[in-house]
C-alpha positions in Angstrom: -46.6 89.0 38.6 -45.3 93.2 38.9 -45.0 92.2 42.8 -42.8 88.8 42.2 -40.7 91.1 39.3 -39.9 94.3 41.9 -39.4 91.2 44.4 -36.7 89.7 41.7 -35.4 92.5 40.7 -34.4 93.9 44.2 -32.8 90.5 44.2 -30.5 91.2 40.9 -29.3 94.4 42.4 -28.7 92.8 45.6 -26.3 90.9 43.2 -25.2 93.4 41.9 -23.5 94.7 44.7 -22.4 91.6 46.5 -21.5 89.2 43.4 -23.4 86.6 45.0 -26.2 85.0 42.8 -27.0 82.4 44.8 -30.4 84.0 45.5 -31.4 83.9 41.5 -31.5 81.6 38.9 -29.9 82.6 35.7 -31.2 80.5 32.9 -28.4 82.2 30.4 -26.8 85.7 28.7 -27.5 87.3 25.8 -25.7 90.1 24.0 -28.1 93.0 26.0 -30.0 90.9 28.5 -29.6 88.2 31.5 -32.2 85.3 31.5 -33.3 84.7 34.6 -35.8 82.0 36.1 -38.9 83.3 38.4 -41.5 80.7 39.7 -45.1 82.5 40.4 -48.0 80.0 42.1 -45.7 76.8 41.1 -45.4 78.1 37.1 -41.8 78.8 35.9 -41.3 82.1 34.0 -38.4 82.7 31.8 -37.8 86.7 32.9 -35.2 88.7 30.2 -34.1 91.8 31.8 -32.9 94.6 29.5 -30.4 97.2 30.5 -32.3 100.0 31.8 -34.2 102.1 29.7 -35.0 105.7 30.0 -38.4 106.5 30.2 -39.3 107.9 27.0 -37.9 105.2 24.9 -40.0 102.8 26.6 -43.5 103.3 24.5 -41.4 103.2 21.1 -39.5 100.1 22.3 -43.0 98.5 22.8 -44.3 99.5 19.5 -41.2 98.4 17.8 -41.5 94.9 20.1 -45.4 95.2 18.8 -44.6 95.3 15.1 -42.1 92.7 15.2 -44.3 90.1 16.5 -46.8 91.1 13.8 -44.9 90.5 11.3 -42.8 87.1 12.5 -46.6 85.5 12.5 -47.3 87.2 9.1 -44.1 84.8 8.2 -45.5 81.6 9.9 -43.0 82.0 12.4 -45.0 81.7 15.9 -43.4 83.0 18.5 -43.1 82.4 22.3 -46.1 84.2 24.6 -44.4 87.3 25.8 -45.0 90.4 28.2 -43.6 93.0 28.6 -43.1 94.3 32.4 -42.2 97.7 33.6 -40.5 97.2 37.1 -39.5 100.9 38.5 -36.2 101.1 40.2 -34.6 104.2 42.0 -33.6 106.6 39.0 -34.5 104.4 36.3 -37.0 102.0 35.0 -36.3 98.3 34.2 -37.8 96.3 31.3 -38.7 92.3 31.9 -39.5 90.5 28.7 -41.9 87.6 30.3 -42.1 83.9 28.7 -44.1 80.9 30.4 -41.2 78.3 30.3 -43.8 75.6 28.2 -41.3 74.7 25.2 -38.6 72.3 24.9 -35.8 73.9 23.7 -34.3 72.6 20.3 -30.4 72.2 22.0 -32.2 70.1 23.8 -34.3 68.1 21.3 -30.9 67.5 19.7 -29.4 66.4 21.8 -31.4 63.6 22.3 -32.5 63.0 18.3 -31.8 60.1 16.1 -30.1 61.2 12.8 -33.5 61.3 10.7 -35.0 63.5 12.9 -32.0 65.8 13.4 -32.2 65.8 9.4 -35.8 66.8 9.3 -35.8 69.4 12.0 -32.6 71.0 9.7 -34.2 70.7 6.5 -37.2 72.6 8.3 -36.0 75.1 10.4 -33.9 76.5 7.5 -37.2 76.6 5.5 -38.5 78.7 8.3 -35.0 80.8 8.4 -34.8 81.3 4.9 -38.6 81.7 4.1 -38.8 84.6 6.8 -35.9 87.0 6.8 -35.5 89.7 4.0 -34.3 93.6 4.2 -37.3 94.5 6.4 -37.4 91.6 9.0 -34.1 89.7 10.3 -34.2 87.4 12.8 -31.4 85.9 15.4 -31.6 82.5 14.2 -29.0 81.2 16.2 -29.9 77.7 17.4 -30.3 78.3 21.2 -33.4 80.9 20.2 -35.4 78.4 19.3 -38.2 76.4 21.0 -40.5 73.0 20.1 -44.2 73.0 21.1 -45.9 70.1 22.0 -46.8 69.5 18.2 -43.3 69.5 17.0 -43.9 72.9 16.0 -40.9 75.4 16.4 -41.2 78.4 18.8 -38.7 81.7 18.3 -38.1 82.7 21.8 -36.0 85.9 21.2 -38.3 88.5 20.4 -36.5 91.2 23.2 -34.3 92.3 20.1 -37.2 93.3 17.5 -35.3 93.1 14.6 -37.8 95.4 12.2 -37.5 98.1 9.4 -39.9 100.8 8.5 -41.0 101.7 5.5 -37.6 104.2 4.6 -35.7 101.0 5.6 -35.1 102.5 9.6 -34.3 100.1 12.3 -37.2 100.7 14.4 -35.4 99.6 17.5 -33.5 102.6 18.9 -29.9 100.5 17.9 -28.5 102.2 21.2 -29.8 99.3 22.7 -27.3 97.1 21.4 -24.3 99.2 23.2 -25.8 99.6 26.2 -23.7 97.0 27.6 -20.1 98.0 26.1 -18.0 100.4 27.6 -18.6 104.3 27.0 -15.4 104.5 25.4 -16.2 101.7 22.9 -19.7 103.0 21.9 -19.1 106.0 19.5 -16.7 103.3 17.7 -19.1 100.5 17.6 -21.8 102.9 16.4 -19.8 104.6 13.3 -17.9 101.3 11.7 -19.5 98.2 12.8 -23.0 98.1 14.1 -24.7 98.7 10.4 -22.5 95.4 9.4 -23.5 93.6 12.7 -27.0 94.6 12.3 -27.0 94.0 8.2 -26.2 90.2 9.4 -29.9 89.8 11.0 -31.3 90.7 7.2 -29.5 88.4 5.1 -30.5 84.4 5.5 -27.4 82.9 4.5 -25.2 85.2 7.4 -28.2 83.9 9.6 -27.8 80.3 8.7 -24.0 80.7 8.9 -24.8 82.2 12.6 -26.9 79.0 13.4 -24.5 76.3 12.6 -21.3 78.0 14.2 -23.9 77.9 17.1 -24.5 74.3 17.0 -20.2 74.0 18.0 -20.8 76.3 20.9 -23.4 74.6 22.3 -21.2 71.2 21.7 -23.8 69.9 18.9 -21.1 69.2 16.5 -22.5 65.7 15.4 -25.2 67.9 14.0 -23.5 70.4 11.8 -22.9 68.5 8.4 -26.5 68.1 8.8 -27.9 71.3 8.6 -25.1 72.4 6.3 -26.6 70.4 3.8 -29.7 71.8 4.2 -28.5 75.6 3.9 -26.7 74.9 1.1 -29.6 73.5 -1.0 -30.9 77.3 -0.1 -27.9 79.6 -0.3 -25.5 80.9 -2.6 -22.9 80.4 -2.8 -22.5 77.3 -0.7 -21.5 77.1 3.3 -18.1 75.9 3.8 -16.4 73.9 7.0 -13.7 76.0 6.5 -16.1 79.2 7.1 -18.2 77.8 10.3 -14.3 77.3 11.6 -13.4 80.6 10.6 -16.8 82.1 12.2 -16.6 80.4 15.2 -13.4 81.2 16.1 -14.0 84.6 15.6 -17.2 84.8 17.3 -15.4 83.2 20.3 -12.7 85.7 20.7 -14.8 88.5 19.9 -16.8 87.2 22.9 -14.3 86.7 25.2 -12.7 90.2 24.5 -15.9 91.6 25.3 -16.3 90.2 28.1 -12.9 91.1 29.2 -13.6 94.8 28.1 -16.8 94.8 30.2 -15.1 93.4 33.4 -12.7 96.3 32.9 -15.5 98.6 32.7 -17.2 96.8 35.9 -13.9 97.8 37.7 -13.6 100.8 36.8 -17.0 101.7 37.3 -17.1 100.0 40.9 -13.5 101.4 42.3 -13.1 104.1 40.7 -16.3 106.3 39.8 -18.1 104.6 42.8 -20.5 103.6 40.7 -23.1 100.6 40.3 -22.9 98.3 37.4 -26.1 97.5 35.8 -25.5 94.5 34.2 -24.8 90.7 35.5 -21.7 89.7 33.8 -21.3 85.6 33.0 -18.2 83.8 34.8 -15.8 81.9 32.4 -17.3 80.7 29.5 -16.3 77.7 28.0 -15.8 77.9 24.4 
């Protein structure tokens, strides 16, 4: 596996230089990592890479990613089976979060779902949702980070973003993390006025919930909504409104596409002007 991982990564800076991917397979972006498909002795292997890391924060970002797995199956909440890779690079180290692509993903089991099921797999994965998350564990409960095992069971898949408080009520994730992808200029800004919001989101079920069904319109699953707004609002307090998903996702999706813009500025800049590389794969238009 290390040798098919320096292999693929060699490949995502080859990328990075040229702009062609035609020689990976990006399974999808997140907010601080690229998804990327690697096939080892005919098994498929979803590969997250993380922006790189310097090397001392690697063994607390492992302990962190240790703790949080902990306590997601002290929850009930099973979680895909992940590895963490080191792949050195010139200057830098790179960290893979490894998952054996075995699940069916739930966008997908929607999809496809009659209207009872789509009501039961609501009314349970909002149990799960609301059940799980208080001020020490948060989750990403969008609806795309979640998996179905061959029992029906679900699966959270996006355990790269350990989302875990300490005892003094300390993210024990160094939140650096989540800037590593904006632009220099952005990050003191970011840190000071909105991160402890963004973050505060992760702890707090009904923001959760709110971030799952806005989700369900991104990924074109709007049949679906009205269905698992009922079920958060037997849950939450005060209730979910259409009006607010509307509100959230257009928000969401122009915060997004600002973003991105911002980061293709940086990619510029960074390329023409400082001679630099740019350490992150950047999506192409996204349809919102």
């Amino acid at each position: 596996m290390k040798r098919a991982l320096i292999d693929l990564e060699r490949q995502v800076g080859d990328a990075l230089i040229s702009d062609d991917r035609s020689g990976i397979d990006v399974l999808g972006y997140g907010e601080i990592s690229t998804v990327l498909r690697l096939t080892v002795d005919g098994r498929s292997y979803a590969c997250k890479r993380l922006p790189p890391f310097p090397e001392n924060a690697i063994g607390p970002y492992r302990e962190a990613c240790t703790a949080y797995l902990v306590a997601l199956g002290e929850r009930g909440i099973r979680t895909a089976s992940s590895t963490i890779e080191i792949v050195p690079t010139e200057g830098h180290s790179v960290i893979y979060c490894v998952q054996p692509i075995e699940d069916v993903l739930l966008v997908d089991r929607l999809r496809t779902a009659g209207p009872d099921e789509v009501a039961t797999l609501a009314d349970r994965l909002v149990a799960v949702i609301d059940e799980a998350i208080d001020e020490r564990l948060g989750l990403d409960a969008q609806i795309s980070n979640w998996a179905l095992d061959s029992d029906g069971e679900f699966v959270y898949i996006d355990v790269t973003t350990p989302l875990i408080r300490d005892d003094d009520g300390n993210e024990m994730l160094d939140t650096d993390l989540f800037l590593a992808s904006l632009p220099a200029f952005l990050r003191p800004v970011v840190r000071r006025f909105l991160l402890g919001e963004i973050l505060s989101h992760y702890y707090d079920a009904r923001a959760a919930l709110l971030d799952l069904i806005g989700n369900l319109k991104k990924e074109r699953l709007g049949d679906a909504i009205p269905v698992f707004l009922d079920a958060a609002n037997r849950v939450v307090d005060p209730p979910i409104t259409d009006k607010k998903i509307d509100r959230y996702y257009r928000n969401d999706a122009v915060m997004w596409e600002v973003l991105q813009r911002l980061r293709k500025s940086d990619r510029w800049w960074q390329r023409t002007v400082r001679r630099r590389g740019y350490p992150f794969l950047l999506p192409g238009k996204v349809d919102r």
